[in-house]
Every structure is written in structure tokens, then in C-alpha cells.
Backbone as CSV, one residue per row, in Angstrom:
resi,resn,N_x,N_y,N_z,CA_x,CA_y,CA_z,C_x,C_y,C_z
1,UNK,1.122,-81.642,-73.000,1.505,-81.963,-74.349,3.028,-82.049,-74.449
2,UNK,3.699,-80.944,-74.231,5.193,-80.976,-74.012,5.855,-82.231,-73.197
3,UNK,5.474,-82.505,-71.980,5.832,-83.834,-71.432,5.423,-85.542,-71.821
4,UNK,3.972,-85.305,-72.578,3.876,-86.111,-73.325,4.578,-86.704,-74.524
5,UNK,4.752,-85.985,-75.710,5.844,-85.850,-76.233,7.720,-85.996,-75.883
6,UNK,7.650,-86.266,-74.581,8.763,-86.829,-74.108,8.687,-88.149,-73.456
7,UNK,7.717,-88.983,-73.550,7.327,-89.576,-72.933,7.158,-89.899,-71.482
8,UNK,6.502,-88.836,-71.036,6.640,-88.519,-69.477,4.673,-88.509,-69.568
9,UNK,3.773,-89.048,-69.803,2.310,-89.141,-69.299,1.898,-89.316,-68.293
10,UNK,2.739,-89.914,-67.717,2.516,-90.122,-65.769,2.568,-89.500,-64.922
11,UNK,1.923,-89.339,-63.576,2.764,-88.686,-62.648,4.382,-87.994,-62.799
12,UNK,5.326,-88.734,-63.004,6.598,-88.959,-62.919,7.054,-87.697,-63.575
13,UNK,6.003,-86.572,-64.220,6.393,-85.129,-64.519,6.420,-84.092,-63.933
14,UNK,5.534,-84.217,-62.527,5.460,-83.284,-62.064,6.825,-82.437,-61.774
15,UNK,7.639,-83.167,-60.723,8.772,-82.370,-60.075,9.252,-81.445,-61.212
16,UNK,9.450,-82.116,-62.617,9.948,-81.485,-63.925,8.900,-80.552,-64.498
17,UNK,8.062,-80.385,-64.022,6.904,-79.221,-64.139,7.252,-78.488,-63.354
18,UNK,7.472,-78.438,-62.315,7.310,-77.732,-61.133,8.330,-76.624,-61.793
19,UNK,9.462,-77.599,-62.433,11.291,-76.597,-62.571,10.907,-76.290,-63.476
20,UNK,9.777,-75.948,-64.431,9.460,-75.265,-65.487,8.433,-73.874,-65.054
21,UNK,7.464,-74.492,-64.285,6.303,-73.599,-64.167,6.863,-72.534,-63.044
22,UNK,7.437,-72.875,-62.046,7.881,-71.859,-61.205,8.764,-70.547,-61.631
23,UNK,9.900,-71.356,-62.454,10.948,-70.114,-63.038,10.024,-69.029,-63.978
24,UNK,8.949,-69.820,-64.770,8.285,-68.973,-65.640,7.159,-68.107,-64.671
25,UNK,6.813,-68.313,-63.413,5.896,-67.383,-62.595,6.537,-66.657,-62.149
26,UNK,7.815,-66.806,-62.020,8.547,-65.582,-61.612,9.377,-64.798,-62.267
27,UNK,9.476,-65.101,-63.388,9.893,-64.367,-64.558,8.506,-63.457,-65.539
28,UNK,7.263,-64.199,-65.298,6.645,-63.618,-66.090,6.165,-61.918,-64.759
29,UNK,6.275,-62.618,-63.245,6.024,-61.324,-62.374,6.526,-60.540,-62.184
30,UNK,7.458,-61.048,-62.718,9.062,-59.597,-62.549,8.620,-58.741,-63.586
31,UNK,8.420,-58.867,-64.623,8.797,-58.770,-65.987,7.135,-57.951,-66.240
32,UNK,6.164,-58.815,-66.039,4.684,-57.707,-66.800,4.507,-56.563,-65.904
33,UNK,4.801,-55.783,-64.951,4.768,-55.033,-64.056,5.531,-53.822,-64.941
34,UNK,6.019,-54.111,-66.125,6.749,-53.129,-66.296,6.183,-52.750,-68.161
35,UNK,5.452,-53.830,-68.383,4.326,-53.419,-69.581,3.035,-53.065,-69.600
36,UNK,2.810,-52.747,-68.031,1.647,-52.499,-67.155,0.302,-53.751,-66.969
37,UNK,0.562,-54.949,-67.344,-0.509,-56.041,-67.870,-1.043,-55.801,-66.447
38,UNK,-0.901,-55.391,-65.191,-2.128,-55.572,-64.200,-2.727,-54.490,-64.288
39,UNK,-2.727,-53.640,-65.168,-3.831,-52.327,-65.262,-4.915,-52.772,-65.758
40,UNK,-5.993,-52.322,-65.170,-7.249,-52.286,-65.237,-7.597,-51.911,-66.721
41,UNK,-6.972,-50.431,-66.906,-7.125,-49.958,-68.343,-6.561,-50.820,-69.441
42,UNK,-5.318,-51.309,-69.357,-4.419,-52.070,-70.586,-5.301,-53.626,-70.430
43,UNK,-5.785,-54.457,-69.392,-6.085,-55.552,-69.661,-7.953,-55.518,-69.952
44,UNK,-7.876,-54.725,-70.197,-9.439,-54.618,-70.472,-9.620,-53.980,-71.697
45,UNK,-8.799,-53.669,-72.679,-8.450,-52.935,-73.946,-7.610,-53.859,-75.350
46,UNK,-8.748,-54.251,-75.639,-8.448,-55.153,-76.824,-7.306,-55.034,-77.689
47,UNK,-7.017,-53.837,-77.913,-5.973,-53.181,-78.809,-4.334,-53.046,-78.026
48,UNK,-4.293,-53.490,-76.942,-3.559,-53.579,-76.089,-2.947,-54.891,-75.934
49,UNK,-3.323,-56.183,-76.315,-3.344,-57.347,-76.424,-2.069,-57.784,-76.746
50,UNK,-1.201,-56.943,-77.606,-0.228,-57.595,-78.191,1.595,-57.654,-76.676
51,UNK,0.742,-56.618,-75.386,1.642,-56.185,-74.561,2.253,-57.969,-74.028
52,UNK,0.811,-58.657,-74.303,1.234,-60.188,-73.262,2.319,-60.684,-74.450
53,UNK,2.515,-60.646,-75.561,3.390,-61.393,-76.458,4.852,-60.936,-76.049
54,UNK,4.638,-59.441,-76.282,6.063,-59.065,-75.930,6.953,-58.772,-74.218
55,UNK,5.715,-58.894,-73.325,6.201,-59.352,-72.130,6.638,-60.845,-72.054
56,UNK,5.865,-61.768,-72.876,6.227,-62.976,-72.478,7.571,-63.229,-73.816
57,UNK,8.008,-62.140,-74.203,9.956,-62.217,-74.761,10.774,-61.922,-74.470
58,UNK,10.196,-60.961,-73.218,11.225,-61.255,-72.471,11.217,-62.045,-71.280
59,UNK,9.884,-62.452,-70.335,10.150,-63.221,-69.374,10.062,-64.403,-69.410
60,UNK,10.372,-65.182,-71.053,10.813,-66.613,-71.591,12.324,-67.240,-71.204
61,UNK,13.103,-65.894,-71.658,14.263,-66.330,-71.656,14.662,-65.890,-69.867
62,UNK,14.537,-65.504,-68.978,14.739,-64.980,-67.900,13.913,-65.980,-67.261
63,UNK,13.069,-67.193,-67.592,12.497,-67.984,-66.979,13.258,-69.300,-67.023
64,UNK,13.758,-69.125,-68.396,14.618,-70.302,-68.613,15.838,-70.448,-68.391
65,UNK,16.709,-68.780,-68.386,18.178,-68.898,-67.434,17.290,-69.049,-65.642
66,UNK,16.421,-69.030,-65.127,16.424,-69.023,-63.881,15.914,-71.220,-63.683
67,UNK,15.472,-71.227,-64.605,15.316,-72.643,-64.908,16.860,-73.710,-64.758
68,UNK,17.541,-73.071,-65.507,18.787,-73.564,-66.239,19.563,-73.559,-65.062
69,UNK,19.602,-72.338,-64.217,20.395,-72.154,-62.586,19.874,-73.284,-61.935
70,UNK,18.434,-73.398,-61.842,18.048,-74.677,-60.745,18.444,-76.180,-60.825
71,UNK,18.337,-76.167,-62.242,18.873,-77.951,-62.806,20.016,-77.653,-63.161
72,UNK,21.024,-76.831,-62.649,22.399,-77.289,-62.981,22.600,-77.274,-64.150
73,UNK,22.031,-76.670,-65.042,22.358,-77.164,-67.046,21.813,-76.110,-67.981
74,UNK,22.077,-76.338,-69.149,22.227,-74.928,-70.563,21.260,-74.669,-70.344
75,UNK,20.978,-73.580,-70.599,19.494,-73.268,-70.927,19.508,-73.125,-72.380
76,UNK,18.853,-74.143,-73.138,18.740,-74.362,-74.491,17.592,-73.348,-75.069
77,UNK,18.420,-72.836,-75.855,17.728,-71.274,-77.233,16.246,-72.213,-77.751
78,UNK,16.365,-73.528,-78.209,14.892,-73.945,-78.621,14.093,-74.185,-77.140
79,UNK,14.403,-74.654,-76.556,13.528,-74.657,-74.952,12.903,-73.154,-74.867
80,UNK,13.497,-72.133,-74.984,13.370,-71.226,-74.750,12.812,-70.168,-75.533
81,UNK,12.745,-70.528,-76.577,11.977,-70.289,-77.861,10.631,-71.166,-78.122
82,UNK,10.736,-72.198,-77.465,8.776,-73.018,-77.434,7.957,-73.024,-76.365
83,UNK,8.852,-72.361,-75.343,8.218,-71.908,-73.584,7.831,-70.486,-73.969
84,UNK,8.232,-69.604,-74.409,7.940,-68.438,-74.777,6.556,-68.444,-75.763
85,UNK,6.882,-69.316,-76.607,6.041,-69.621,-78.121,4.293,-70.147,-77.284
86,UNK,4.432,-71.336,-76.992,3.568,-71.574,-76.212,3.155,-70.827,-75.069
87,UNK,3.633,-70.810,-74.364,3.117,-69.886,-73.004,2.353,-68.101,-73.607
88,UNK,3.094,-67.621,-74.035,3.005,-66.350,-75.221,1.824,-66.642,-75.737
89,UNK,1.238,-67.464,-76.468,0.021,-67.830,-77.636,-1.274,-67.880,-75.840
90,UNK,-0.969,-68.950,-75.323,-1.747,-69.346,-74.198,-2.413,-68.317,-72.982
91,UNK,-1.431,-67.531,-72.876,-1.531,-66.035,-72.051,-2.569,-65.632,-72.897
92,UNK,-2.257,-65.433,-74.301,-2.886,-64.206,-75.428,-4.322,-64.645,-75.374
93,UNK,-4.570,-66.115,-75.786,-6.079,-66.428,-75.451,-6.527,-66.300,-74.602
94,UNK,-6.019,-66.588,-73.602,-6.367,-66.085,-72.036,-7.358,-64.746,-71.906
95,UNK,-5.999,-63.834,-71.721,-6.265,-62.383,-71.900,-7.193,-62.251,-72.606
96,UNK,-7.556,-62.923,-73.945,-8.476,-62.174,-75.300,-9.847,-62.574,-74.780
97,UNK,-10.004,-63.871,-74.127,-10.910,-64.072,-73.316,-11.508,-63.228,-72.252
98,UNK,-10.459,-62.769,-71.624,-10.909,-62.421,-70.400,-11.362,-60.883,-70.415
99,UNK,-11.002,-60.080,-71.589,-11.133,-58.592,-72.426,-12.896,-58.773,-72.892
100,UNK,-12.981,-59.444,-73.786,-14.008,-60.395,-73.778,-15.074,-60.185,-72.721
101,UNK,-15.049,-60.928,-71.807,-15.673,-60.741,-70.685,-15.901,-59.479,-70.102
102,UNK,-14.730,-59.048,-69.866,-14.935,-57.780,-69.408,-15.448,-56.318,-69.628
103,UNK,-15.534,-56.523,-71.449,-16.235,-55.497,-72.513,-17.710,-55.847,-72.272
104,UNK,-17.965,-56.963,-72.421,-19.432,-57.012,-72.028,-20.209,-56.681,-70.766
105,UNK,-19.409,-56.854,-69.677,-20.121,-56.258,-68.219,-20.277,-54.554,-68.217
């Protein structure tokens, strides 16, 4: 959707995915290790849910200065505020899903 909206629908996004999705896998691994999100107990605990929002505020902006280092350029406060926004919401369903699942077994 994001690259669409730039008119990038083609192939011709990937590499520019890549300099998005990578900085944010390694910002979000640095970073949830320390709100505990791979515990067994916290990701299986509904009431716990809100840990992926505020891990992913801080490993938005730490995805996007490590972004900003690779392409040579600003790391722009709205980039970094709709990678967080999105990614943040997307995790949360994720997770709420996967709590979900896991309450029922």
C-alpha cells in the first residue's frame, strides 16, 4: 500500500523494501527483548497486548535512523511516525491473533 501510493506497483520496489523492512527487523529485535514480547507468559496474555505498541515506539524511530544511515538521507519524523503507526497496528493484530489461538489450545 505504502509503495503503491508512490507509485512504485511493480517489481521496481523491492530493493526500497528491502531498506525499509530490514532496518525495522533489526530494530524491532534489538528493542522487544527488553519488553519481554518472546515470553511465553506476556505473548499469550491478552492484557499484555499493549507491550507490541510501545515496543514498536521505540523500535520505529531506531529503524528509521538505521534506515536513514543506509540511504545516505534524513530520516523524516512523518516516515517515522507511519512505519511505527502501521507496523505498530499490524504487529497488534498479529499478536491478538495469535493470543487467540493460543487461549484456545
Amino acid at each position: 500500500m505504502g509503495f503503491a501510493s508512490h507509485g512504485e506497483a511493480n517489481v521496481s520496489f523491492i530493493p526500497r523494501m528491502i531498506t525499509t523492512f530490514f532496518p525495522l527487523l533489526v530494530g524491532w529485535f534489538l528493542i522487544t527483548p527488553w519488553f519481554g514480547l518472546f515470553d511465553e507468559q506476556v505473548t499469550s496474555n491478552p492484557k499484555l497486548l499493549w507491550r507490541v505498541l510501545l515496543a514498536m515506539l521505540f523500535a520505529a524511530p531506531l529503524a528509521s535512523i538505521l534506515r536513514s544511515t543506509l540511504l545516505h538521507s534524513a530520516a523524516l519524523p512523518i516516515f517515522t511516525l507511519i512505519l511505527g503507526v502501521t507496523n505498530g497496528l499490524g504487529l497488534l493484530i498479529w499478536r491478538a491473533i495469535y493470543t487467540f489461538i493460543a487461549k484456545r489450545k
